[in-house]
Backbone as JSON, one array per atom type, in Angstrom:
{
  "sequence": "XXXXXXXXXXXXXXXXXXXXXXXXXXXXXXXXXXXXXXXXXXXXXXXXXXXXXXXXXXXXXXXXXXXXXXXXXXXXXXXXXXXXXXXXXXXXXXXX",
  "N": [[10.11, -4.15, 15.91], [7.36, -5.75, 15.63], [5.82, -6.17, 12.48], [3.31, -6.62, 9.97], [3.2, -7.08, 6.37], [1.73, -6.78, 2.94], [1.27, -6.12, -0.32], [2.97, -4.12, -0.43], [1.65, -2.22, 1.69], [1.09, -1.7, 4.94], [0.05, -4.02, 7.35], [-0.62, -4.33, 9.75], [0.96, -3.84, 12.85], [2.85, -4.01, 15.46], [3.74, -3.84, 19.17], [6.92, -5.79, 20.37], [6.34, -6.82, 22.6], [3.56, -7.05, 22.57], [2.47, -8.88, 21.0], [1.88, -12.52, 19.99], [3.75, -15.37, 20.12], [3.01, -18.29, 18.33], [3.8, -21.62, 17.15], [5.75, -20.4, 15.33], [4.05, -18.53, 14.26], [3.54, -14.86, 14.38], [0.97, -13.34, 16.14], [-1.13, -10.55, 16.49], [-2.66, -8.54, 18.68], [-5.83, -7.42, 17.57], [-6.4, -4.9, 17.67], [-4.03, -3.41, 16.65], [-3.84, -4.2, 14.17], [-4.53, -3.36, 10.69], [-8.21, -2.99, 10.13], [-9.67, -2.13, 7.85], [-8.06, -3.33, 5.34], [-8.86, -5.86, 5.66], [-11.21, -8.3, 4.58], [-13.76, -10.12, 5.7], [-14.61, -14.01, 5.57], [-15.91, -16.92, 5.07], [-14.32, -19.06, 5.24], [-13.13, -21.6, 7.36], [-10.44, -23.85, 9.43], [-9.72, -26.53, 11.2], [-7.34, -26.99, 13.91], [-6.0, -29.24, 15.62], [-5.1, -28.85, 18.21], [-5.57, -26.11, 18.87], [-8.11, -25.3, 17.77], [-11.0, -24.29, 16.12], [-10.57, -22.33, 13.12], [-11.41, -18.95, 12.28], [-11.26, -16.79, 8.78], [-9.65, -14.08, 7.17], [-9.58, -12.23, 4.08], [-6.77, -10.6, 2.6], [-6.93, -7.41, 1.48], [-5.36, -5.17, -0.91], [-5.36, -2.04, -2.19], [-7.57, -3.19, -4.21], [-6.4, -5.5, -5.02], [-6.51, -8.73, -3.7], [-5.47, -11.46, -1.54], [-6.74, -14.45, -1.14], [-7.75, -15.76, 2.29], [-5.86, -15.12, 3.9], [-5.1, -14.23, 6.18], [-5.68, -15.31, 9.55], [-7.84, -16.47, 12.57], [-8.82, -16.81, 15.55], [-12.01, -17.55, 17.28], [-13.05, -18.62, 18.9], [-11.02, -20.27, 20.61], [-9.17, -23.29, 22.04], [-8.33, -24.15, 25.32], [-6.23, -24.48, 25.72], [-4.75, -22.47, 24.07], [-5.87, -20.5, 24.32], [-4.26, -17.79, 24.86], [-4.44, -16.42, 22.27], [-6.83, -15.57, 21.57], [-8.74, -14.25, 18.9], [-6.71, -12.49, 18.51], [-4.86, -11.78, 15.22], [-3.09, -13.42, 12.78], [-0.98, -14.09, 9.88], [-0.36, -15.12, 6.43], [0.26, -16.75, 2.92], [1.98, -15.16, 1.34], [1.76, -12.53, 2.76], [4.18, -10.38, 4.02], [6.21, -11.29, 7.78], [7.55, -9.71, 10.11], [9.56, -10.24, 12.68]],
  "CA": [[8.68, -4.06, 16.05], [6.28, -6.91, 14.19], [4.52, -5.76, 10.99], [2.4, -7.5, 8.7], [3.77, -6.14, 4.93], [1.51, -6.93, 1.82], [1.32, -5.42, -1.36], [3.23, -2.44, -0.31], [0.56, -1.65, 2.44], [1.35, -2.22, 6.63], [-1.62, -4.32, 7.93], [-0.85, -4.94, 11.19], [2.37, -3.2, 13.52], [2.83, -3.96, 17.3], [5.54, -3.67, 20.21], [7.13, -7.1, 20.42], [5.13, -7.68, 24.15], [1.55, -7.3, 22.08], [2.12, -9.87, 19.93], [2.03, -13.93, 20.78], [3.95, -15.95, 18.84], [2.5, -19.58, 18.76], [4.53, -22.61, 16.04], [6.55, -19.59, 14.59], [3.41, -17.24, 13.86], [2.83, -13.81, 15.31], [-0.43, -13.49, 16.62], [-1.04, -9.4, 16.33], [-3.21, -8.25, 18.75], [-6.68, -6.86, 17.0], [-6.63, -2.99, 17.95], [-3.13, -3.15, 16.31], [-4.41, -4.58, 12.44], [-5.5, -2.09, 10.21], [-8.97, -3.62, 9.51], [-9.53, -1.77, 6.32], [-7.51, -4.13, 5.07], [-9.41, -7.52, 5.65], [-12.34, -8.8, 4.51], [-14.52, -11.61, 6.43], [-15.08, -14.81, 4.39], [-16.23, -17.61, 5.76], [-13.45, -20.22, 5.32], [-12.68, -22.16, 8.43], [-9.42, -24.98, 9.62], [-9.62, -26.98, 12.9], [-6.82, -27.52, 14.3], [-6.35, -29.91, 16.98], [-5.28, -28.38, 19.99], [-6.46, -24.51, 18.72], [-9.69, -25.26, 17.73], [-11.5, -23.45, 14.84], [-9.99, -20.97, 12.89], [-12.17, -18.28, 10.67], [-10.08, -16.83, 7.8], [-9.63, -12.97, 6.59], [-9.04, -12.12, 2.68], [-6.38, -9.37, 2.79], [-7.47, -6.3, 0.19], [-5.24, -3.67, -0.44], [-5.38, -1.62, -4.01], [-8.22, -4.03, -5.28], [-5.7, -7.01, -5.25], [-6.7, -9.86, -2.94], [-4.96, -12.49, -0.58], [-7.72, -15.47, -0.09], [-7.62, -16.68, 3.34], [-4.13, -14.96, 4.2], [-5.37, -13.88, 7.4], [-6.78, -15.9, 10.54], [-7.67, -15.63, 13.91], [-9.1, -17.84, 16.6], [-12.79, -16.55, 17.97], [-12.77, -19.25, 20.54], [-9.84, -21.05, 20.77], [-9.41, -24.52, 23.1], [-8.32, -23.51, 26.56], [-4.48, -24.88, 25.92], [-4.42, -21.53, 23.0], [-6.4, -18.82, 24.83], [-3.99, -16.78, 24.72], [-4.41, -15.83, 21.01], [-7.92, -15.82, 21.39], [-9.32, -12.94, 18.67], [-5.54, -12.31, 17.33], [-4.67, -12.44, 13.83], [-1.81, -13.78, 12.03], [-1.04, -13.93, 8.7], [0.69, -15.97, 5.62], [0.19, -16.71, 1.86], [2.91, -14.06, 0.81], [2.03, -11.73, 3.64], [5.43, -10.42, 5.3], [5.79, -10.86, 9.12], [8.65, -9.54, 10.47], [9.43, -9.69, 15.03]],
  "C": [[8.03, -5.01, 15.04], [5.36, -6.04, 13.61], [4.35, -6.81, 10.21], [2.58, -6.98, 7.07], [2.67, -7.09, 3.74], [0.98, -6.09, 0.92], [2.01, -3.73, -0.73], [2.51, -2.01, 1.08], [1.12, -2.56, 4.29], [0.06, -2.65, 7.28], [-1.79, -4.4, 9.13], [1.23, -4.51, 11.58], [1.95, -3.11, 15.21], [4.24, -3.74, 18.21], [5.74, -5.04, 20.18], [6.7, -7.62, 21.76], [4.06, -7.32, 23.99], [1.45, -8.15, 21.25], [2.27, -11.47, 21.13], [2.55, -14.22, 19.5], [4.1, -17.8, 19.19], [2.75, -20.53, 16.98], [4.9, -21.47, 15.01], [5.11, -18.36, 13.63], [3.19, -16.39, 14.78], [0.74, -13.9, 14.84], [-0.52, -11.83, 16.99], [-2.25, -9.33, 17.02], [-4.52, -7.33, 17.84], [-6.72, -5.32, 16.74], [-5.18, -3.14, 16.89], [-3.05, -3.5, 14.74], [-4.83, -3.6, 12.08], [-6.68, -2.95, 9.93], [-9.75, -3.21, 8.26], [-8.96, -2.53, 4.97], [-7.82, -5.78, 5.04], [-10.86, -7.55, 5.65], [-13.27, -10.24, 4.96], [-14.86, -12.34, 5.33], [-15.37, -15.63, 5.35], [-15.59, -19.32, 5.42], [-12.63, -20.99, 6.69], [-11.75, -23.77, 8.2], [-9.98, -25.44, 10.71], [-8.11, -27.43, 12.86], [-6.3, -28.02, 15.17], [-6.04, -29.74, 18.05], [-5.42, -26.92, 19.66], [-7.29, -24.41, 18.53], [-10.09, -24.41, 16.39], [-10.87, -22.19, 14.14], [-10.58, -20.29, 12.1], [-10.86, -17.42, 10.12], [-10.57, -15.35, 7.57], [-9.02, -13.08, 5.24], [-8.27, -10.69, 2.91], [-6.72, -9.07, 1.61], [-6.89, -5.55, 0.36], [-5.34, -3.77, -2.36], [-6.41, -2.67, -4.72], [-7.4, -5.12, -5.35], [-6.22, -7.11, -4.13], [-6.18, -11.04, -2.81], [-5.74, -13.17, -0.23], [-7.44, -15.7, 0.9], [-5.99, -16.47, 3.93], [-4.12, -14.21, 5.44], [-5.98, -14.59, 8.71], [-6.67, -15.71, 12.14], [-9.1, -17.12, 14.72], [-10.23, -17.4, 17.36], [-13.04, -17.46, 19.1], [-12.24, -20.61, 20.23], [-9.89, -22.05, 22.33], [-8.39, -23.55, 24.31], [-6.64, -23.29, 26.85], [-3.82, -23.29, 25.06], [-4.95, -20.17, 23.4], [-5.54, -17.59, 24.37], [-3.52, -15.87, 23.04], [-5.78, -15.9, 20.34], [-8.19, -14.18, 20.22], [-7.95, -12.47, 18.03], [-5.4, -12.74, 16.3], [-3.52, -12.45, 13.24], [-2.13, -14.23, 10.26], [-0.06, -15.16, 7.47], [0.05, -15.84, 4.46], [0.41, -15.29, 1.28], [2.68, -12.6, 1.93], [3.56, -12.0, 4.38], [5.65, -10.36, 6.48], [7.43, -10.7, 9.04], [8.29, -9.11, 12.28], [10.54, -9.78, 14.99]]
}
């Protein structure tokens, strides 16, 4: 089953046919994130065939992960299908 592991804390746990996994990241459907766990910032990537990416700060225990969360709110047409999913990195653990 894919989970999202930082600081101790499970941010995100799906069945392995709710996730997408697009250049070796899971892509965790939304309902399946704890969102308690992420805070909106307003740091955005482009990248060239996904299109814009806004960024989540994971928070658990008062520690904070800048920008160790992102997600695609409208993604180019070739990436749809991880439109609104969020994946994770900078020391977040994924495991599928």
């Amino acid at each position: 089953m894919p989970t999202a592991i930082w600081n101790g804390a499970v941010i995100a746990e799906a069945s392995a046919n709710e996730v997408e996994i697009v250049e070796h990241n899971v892509y965790f459907p939304p309902e399946r994130v704890n969102q308690a766990y992420l805070q909106p910032n307003s740091h955005t990537t482009l990248c060239p065939w996904k299109g814009v990416a806004s960024y989540y700060d994971v928070v658990v225990d008062g520690k904070v992960n800048q920008n160790a969360a992102w997600y695609y709110p409208t993604p180019s047409e070739a990436a749809r299908q991880i439109k609104d999913r969020i994946a994770f990195w900078h020391g977040v653990e994924v495991a599928h």
